[in-house]
N, C-alpha and C positions, 0 to 999 in steps of 0.2 A: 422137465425144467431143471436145470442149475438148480444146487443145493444154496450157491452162492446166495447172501445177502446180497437186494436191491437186482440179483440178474433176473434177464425178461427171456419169453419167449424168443422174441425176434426185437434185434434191434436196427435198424438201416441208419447209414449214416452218410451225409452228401452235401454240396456246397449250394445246392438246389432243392429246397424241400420246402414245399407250396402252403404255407402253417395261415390262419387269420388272418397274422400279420404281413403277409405277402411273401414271396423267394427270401428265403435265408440260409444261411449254413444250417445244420441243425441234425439232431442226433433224435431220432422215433424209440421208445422202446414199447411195446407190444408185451402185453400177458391177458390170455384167455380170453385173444381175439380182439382187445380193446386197446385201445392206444391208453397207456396209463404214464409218459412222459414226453415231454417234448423238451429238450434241453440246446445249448451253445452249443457249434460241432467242436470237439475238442476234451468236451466234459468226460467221454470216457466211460458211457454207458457200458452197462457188461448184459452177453445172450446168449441163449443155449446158440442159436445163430444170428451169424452177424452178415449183414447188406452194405456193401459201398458201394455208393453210385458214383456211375463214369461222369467225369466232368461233363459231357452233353447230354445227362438226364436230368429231369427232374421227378420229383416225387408230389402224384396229385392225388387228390378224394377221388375215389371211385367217382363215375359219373353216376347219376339218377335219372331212367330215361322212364316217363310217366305215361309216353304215349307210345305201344307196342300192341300191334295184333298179333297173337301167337297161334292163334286160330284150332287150339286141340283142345277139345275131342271136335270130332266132326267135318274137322277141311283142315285135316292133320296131312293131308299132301299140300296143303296150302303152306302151313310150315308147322314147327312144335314146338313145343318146352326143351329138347334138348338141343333141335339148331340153332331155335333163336337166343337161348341164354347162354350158348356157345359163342353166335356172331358177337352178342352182347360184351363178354368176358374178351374178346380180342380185341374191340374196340375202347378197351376201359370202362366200361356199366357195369358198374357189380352190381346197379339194382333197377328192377324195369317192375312198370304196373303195368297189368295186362287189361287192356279194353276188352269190354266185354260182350264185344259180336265177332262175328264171321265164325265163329264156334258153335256148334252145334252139340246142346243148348246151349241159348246165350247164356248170360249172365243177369240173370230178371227175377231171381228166386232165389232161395238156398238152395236147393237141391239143385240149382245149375251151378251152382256154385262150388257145389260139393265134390259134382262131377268133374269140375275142372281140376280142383284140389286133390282128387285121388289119381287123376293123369301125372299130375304136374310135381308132385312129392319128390319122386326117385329119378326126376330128369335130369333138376334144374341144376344147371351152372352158376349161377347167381340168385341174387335173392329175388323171389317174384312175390309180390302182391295184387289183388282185381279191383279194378272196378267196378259198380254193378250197373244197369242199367234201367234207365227209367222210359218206359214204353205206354201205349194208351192201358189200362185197366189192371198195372201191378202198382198201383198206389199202397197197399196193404203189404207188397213186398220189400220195399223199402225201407222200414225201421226193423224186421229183421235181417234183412242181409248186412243195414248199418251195425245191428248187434255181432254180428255174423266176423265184422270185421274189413269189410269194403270201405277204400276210400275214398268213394264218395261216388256219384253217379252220374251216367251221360247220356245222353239226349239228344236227338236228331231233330230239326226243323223242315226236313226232308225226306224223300226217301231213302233209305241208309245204305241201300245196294243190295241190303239181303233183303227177303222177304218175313224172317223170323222175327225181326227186329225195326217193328213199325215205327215211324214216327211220331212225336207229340206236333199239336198246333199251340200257340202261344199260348193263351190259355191253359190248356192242360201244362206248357210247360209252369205257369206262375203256380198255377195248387200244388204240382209235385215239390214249388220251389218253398211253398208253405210249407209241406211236411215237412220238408230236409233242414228249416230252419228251425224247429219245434227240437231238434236232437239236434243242431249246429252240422248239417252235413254240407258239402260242396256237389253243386247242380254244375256240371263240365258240359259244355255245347257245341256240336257241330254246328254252326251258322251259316245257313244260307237257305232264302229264302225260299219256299216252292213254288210259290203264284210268280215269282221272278223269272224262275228258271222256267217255270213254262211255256211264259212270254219272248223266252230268247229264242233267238233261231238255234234248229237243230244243229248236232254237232256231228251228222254224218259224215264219214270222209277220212282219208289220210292225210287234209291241210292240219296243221294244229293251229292256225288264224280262227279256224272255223269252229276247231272244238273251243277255247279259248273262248269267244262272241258268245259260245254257248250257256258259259257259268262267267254271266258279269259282273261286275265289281257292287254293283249295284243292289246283286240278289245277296251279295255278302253283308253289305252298309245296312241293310235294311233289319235283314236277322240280328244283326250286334244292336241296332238300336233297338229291337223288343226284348233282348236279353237286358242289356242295360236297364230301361225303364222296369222291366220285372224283378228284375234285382231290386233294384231302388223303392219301387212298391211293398217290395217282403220282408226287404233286410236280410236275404238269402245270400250267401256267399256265392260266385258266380266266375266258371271261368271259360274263357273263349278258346276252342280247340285250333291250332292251327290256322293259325292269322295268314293273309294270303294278299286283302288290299290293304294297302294303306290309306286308301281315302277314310277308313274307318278310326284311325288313329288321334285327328283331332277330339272325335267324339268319347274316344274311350280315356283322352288323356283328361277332358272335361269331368266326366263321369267320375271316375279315379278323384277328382281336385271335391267333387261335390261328397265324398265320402264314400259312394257306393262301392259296393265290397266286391272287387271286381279285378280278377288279375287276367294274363293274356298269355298265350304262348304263340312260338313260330320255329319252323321247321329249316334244316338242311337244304332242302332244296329250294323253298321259296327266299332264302341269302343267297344262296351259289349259282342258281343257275336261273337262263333267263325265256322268254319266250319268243323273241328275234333271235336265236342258237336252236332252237330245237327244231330237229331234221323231220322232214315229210315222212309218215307212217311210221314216226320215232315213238313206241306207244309206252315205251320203259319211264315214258316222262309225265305217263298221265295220273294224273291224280285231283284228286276233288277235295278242296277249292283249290284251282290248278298255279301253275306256274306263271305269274304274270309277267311284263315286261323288264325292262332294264333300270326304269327311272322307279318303278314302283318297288326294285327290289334296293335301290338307296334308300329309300323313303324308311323302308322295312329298320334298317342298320340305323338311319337315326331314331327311331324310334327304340330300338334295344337301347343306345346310348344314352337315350336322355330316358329312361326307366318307364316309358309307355309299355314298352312290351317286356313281360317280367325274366322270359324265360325260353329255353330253346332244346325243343324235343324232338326224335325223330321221324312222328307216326308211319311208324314203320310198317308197311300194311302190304305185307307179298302177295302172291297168286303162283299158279302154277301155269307153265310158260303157253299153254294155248289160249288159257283167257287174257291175254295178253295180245291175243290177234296179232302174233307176230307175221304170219304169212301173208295178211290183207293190210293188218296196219290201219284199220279204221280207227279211231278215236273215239267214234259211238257205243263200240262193240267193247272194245278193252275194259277189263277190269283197270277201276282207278288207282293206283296205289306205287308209291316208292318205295324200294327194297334198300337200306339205308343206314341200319341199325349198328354195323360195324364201321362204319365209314364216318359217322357223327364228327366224332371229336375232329380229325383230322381234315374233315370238312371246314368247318367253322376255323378253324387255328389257320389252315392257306389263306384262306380270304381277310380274316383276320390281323393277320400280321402285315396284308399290304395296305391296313386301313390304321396301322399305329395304334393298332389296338392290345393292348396284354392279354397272355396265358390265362394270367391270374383273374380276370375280366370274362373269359371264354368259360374256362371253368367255374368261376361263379353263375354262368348265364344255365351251364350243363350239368351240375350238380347241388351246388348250394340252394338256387332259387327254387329247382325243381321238388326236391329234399323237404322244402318249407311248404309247397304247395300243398303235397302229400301229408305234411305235417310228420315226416320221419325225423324223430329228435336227436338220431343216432346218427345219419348218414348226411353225407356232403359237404364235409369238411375235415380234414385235420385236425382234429384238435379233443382235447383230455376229454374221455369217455365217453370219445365217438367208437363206431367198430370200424378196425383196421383194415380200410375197405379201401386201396388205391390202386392205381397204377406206376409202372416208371414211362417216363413218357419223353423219348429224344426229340426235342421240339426243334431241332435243326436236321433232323435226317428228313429223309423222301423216297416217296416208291410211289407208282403208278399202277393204280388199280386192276387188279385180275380177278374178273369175275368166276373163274373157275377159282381160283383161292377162296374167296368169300364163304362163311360157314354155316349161310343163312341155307334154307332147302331148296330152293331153286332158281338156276344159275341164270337174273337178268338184276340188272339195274342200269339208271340212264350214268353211273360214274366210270364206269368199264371203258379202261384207256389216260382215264384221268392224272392227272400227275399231280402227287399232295403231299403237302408236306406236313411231318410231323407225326413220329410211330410210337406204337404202343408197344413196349419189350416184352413185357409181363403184369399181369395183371392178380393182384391178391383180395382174397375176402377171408374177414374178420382174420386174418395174419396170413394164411397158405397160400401159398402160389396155387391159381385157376391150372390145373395139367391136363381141362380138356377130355380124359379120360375117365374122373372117379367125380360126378357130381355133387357139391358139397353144399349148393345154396338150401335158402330154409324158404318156408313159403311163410311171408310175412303181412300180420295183420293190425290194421288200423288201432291206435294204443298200446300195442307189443309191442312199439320199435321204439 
């Protein structure tokens, strides 16, 4: 650093720089990773280096993406720590929590815990944090892995796709919901019914009408409503993975007005893309709770706007390209999961901007709120001694998606071809520019941040 009085590591300065207060002129200066001034542009900050942004950038918080399967150790060709917090870092996420299945072991213990930690060390591109998970008979596991440093824990009302990673029934989820409110921990739920899903017709086939009938809207309303009520019975804090119907929306916006301590999320694909578009034996598209129609995914966008749904992540959940039944294209057979995790931001910002909707809005939805979910007190925002965790981001440029570019590990997603707007130049954690090659993130724990 400069021997200079008041110079910073890094200072950037630009006519667009995304502060609390919304786009302003404004001058960043950065020392030892933290943003320690935000000044007028013009003030005349002094840094060992100095950033000027081009008139078509702006300067945003890093994103916070809460929902990522990274899937190492164990179904580490599924993807890892260093592709996924690579796609993460090109996409603007300087910070992801890692769900804690499809890894082998899950995340149900310390010592799966451990294991992930001592993979994930010397990977990461960004900052990563776990979830842990709450499964039938690791009741006992829970308040050490919450010691341990997990933020908080997930829960299937189903089957979860893996076998390692059984599901709870309501019940067992309300006593887990007990414990985790005894230490103030957050119970995260995949919802969707099982006796539902039973009852639907199968979803053999390459129609997607058919897989689609299969996971109804129904088997979704029903799960949110025993989450709901289990909350409200415990006083557990409560959040909903990956919102999918809206029919669920009045309920949860009731629920919310009655106190119950209940936030919501919703994903990239269930905004952007719809279930009248997706092509016969298109299986890049499958995901559980799947993609629904056109009217239900307006429904989804009023519901962000009018603050039902808190927040927008990208369960980003790969496979490697034969469980994806590319050559049959069944929709029974496919692993469920959207590959997605680079693509977020500039996802949400096209659709976005033709709904009049601001940057400053998107970003709040992709960092700030998620930031808060997590309870990370450092990230997802701009502002005095937070860490220097942003992107530059030309919200007027455009490119069209190439899935051989993508830096996740294996090359499918349903956006390949897509044309979007709004790129990420570079992306910094705690002040360095991400260069991709020397990984710099930390693994970060519940209370540490």
């Amino acid at each position: 650093m400069s021997e200079a009085f008041g110079a910073y590591d890094l200072v950037i300065r630009g006519q667009r720089i995304l502060t609390t207060a919304g786009i302003a002129p404004r001058e960043v200066g950065i020392r030892d990773g933290v943003i320690v001034a935000i000044e007028p542009l013009g003030n005349g900050l002094t840094g060992t280096e100095v950033i000027h942004l081009a008139d078509d950038e702006t300067l945003i918080p890093g994103l916070v993406d809460t929902h990522v399967h990274v899937n190492e150790p164990g179904r580490t060709e599924w993807e890892g720590f260093a592709s996924a917090t690579r796609a993460a870092a090109a996409g603007g996420v300087t910070t992801i929590i890692d769900m804690p299945l499809n890894s082998i072991p899950p995340t149900t213990s310390v010592d799966g815990l451990e294991q992930k930690r001592v993979v994930a060390k010397d990977q990461a591109f960004v900052d990563v944090g776990f979830w842990g998970g709450a499964i039938p008979g690791n009741k006992a596991d829970l308040r050490p892995l919450h010691d341990e440093g997990v933020f908080g824990f997930k829960c299937f009302l189903l089957h979860s796709g893996v076998d390692e990673f059984p599901h709870l029934d309501a019940d067992e989820m309300e006593e887990d919901m007990k414990e985790l409110k005894s230490f103030d921990s957050l119970m995260i739920v995949h919802a969707e019914d099982s006796h539902a899903i039973d009852r639907a017709p199968h979803p053999g086939g390459d129609h997607y009408e058919t897989f689609l009938a299969s996971r109804p809207r129904g088997a979704e309303n029903k799960a949110i409503a025993e989450v709901i009520e289990r909350a409200r019975w415990t006083g557990a804090r409560a959040h909903i993975l990956h919102l999918s119907s809206s029919d669920a929306l009045p309920m949860i916006a009731s629920a919310k007005r009655d106190g119950v301590n209940l936030t919501v999320e919703t994903c990239p694909h269930y905004l952007t893309l719809m279930a009248e578009e997706i092509p016969d034996g298109a299986t890049a598209y499958k995901c559980c709770p799947p993609i629904r129609e056109a009217s239900n995914r307006e429904l989804l966008w009023k519901g962000l706007q009018d603050g039902t749904i808190d927040c927008i992540v990208s369960d980003h959940s790969p496979s490697t390209l034969d469980l994806k039944d590319l050559e049959n294209g069944d929709f029974a057979v496919a692993w469920g999961g959207v590959s997605s995790l680079q693509l977020g931001l500039s996802l949400i910002w096209t659709e976005a901007r033709h709904r009049g909707i601001s940057l400053e809005q998107v970003v709040a939805w992709m960092s700030e709120k998620p930031a808060a979910l997590a309870r990370l007190h450092n990230k997802g925002q701009l502002a005095l001694g937070y860490d220097a965790d942003f992107s530059i981001f030309a919200h007027d440029d455009a490119y069209v998606v190439d899935v051989k570019k993508l830096k996740h590990k294996n090359p499918i997603t349903p956006y390949d071809g897509r044309p979007l707007s709004g790129v990420v130049r570079k992306t910094y954690l705690r002040g360095s520019e991400i260069d991709f090659q020397n990984p710099s993130g930390k693994l970060i724990r519940r209370g540490n941040v």
